[in-house]
C-alpha positions as CSV (number, residue, x, y, z in Angstrom):
1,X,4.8,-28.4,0.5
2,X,4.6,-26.7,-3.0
3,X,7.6,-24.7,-3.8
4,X,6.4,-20.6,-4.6
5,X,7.8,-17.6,-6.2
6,X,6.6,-14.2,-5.7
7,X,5.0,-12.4,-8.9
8,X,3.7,-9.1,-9.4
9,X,3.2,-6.2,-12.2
10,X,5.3,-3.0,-12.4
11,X,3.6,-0.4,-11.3
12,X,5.6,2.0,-14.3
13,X,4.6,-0.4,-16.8
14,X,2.2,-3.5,-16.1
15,X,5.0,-5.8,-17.1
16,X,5.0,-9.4,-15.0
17,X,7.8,-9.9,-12.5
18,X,9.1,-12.1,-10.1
19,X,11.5,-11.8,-7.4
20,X,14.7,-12.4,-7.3
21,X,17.7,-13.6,-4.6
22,X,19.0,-10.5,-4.2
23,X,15.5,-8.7,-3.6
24,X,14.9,-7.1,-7.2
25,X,12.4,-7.3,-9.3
26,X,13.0,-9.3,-12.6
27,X,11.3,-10.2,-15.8
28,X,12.5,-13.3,-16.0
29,X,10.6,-16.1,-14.0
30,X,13.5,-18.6,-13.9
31,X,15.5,-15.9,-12.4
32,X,13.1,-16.1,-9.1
33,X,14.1,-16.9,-5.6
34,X,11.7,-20.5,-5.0
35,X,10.8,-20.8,-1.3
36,X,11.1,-24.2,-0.3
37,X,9.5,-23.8,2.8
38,X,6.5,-22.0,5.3
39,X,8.9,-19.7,6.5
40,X,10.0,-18.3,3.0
41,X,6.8,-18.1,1.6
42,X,5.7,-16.3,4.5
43,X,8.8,-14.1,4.0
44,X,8.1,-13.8,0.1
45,X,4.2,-12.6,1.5
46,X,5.7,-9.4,3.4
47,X,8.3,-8.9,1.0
48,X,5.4,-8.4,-1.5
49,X,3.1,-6.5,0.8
50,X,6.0,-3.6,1.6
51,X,6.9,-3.7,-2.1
52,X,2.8,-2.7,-3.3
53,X,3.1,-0.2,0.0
54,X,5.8,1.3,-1.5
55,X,4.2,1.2,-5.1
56,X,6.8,-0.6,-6.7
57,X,4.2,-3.5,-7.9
58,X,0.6,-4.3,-8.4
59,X,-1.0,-7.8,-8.3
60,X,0.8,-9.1,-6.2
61,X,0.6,-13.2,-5.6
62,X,2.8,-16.2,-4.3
63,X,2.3,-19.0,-6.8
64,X,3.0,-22.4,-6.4
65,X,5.6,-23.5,-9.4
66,X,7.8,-26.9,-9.9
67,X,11.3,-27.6,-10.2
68,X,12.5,-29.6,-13.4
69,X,15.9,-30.1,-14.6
70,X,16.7,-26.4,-13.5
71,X,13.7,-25.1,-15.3
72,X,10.6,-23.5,-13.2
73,X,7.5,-24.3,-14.7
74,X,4.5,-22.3,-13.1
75,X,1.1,-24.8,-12.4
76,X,-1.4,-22.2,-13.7
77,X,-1.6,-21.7,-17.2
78,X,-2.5,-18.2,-16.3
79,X,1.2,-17.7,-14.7
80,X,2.6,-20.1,-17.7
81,X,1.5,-17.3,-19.9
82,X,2.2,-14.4,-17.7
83,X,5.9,-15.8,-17.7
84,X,6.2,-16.1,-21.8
85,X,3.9,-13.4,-23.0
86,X,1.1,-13.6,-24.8
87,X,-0.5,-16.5,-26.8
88,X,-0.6,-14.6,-30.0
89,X,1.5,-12.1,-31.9
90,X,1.0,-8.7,-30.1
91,X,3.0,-5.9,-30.7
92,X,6.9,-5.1,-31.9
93,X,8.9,-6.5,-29.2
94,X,6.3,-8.5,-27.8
95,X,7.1,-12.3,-29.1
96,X,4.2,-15.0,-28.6
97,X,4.6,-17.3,-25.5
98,X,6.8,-20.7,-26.3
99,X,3.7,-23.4,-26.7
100,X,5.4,-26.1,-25.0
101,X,5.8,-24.1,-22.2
102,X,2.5,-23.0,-21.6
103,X,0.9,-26.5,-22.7
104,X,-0.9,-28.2,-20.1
């Protein structure tokens, strides 16, 4: 099996999360709680589906990501940008994603 993390977009501000250990929402993807196995992915899936109930996210998705030397590298390039930001300067605050980690 693939290992997954749970992602999603704040519903206050469209910003791209994942969750975390202790049940939060984070903005950083290598702070994500990677389910190892069908049962935690299955948990991660209801976890998600109470958290858009409750409109505390939007978008929500399991994606499968890998493990390397402690660093979590999503497979998509969609989630690869969705975890540096965008591809191209933006706006103030907003830095363009790392290109070697969303290079394919």
């Amino acid at each position: 099996m693939v290992d997954k993390v749970l992602t999603a977009n704040r519903l206050t501000d469209g910003v791209a999360v994942w969750l975390n250990a202790n049940g939060e929402w984070v903005t950083s993807l290598q702070d994500a709680l990677i389910a190892r196995h069908a049962e935690a992915v299955t948990a991660l899936e209801e976890i998600g589906k109470a958290a858009f109930a409750d409109n505390k996210v939007v978008d929500v998705n399991v994606i499968e990501v890998k493990e390397t030397d402690g660093v979590i590298w999503p497979l998509r390039l969609r989630e690869r940008i969705r975890a540096q930001g965008p591809t191209m300067e933006y706006a103030p605050g907003y830095q363009p994603a790392d290109p070697a980690f969303i290079a394919v």
